[in-house]
C-alpha positions as CSV (number, residue, x, y, z in Angstrom):
1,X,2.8,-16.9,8.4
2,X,3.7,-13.4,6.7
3,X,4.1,-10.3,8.6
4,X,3.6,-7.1,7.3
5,X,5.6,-3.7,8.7
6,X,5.0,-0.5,6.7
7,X,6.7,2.9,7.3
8,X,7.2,6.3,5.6
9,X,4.2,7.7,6.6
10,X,3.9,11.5,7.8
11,X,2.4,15.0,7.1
12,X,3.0,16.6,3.8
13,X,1.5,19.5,2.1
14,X,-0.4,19.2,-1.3
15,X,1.4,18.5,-3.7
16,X,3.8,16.9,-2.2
17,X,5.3,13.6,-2.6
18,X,5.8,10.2,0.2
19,X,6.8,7.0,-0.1
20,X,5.5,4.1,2.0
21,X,7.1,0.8,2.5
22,X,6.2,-2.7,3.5
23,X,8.3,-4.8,4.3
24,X,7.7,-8.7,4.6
25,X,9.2,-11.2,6.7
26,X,8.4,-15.1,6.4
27,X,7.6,-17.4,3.5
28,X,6.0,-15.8,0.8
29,X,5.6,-16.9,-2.5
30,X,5.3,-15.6,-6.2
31,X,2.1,-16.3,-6.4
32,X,0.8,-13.7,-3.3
33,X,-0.4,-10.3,-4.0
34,X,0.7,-7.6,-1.7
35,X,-1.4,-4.6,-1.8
36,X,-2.5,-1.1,0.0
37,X,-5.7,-0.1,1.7
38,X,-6.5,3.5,3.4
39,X,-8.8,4.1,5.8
40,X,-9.8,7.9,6.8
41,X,-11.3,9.2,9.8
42,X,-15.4,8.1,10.3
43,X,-15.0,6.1,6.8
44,X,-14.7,2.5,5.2
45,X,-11.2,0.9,4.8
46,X,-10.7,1.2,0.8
47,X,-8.5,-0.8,-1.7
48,X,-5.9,1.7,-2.8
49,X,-3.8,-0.3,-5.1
50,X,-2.5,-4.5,-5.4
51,X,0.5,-5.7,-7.0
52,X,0.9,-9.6,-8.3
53,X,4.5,-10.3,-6.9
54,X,5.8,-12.7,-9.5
55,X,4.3,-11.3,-12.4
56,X,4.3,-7.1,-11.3
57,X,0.6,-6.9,-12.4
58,X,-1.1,-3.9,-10.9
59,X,-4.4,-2.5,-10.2
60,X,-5.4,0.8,-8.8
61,X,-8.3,2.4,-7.9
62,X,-9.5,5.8,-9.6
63,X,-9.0,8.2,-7.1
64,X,-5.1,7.5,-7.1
65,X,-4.4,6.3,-11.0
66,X,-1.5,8.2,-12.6
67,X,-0.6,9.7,-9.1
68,X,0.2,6.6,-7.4
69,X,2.5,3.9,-7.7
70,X,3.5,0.4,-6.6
71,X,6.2,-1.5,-7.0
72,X,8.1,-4.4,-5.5
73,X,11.2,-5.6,-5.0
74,X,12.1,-9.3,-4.9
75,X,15.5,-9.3,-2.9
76,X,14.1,-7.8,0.2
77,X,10.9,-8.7,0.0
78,X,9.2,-5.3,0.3
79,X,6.4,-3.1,-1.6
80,X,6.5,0.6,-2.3
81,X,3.9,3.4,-2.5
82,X,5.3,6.0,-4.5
83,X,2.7,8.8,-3.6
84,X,2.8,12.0,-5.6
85,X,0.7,15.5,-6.3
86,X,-1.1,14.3,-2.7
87,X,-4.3,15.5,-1.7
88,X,-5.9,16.8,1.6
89,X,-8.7,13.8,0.6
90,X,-5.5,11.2,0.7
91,X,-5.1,11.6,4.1
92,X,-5.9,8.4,6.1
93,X,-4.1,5.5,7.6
94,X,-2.5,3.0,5.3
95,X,-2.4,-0.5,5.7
96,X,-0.5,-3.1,3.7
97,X,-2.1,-6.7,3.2
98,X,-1.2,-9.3,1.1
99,X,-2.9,-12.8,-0.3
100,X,-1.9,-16.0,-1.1
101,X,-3.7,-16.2,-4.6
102,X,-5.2,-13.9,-6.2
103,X,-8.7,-15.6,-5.2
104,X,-8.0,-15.9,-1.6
105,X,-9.1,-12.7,0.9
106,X,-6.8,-10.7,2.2
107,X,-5.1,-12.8,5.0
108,X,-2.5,-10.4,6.4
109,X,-2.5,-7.0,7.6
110,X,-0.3,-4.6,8.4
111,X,-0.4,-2.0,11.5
112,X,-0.8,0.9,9.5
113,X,0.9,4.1,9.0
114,X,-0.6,7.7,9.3
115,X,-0.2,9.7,5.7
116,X,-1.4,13.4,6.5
117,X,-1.7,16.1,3.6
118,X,-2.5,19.3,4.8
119,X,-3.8,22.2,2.4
């Protein structure tokens, strides 16, 4: 069993830069993939970015390529979301999930943290 905490969220002005955490306690293993979702107000949940945590591979979506970034580190167990030049359409609630495979659904959910970016 993996449980997911993020933090860092807030309100921030265009522009601007946050950075989210998630931090994982229990087993995990190299071959999960911890990753980031948004959801906004009256809209879908969407993938935001992954990251393969033994070999670093990422993926992100379009809306947040070359503004976004995720990383991990190993010794504590918790992924980043290095957020910068944020939009008023980044606004949402971010969750962090992760896998155990990179075939398997996303089995674990964070409870979200509110990113606000005000114009």
């Amino acid at each position: 069993q993996v449980q997911l905490v993020e933090s860092g969220g807030g309100l921030v002005q265009a522009g601007g830069s946050l950075r989210l955490s998630c931090a994982a306690s229990g087993r995990t293993f190299s071959t999960y993939v911890m990753g980031w979702f948004r959801q906004a107000p009256g809209k879908e949940r969407e993938f935001v970015t992954s990251i393969h945590w033994g070999s670093g591979s990422t993926i992100y979506a379009d809306s947040v390529k070359d503004r976004f970034t995720i990383s991990r580190d190993n010794a504590k167990n918790t992924v980043y979301l290095q957020m910068n030049s944020l939009k008023p359409e980044d606004t949402a609630i971010y969750f962090c999930a992760a896998r155990t495979t990179v075939f398997s659904t996303w089995n674990y959910w964070g409870q979200g943290t509110q990113v606000t970016v005000s114009s």
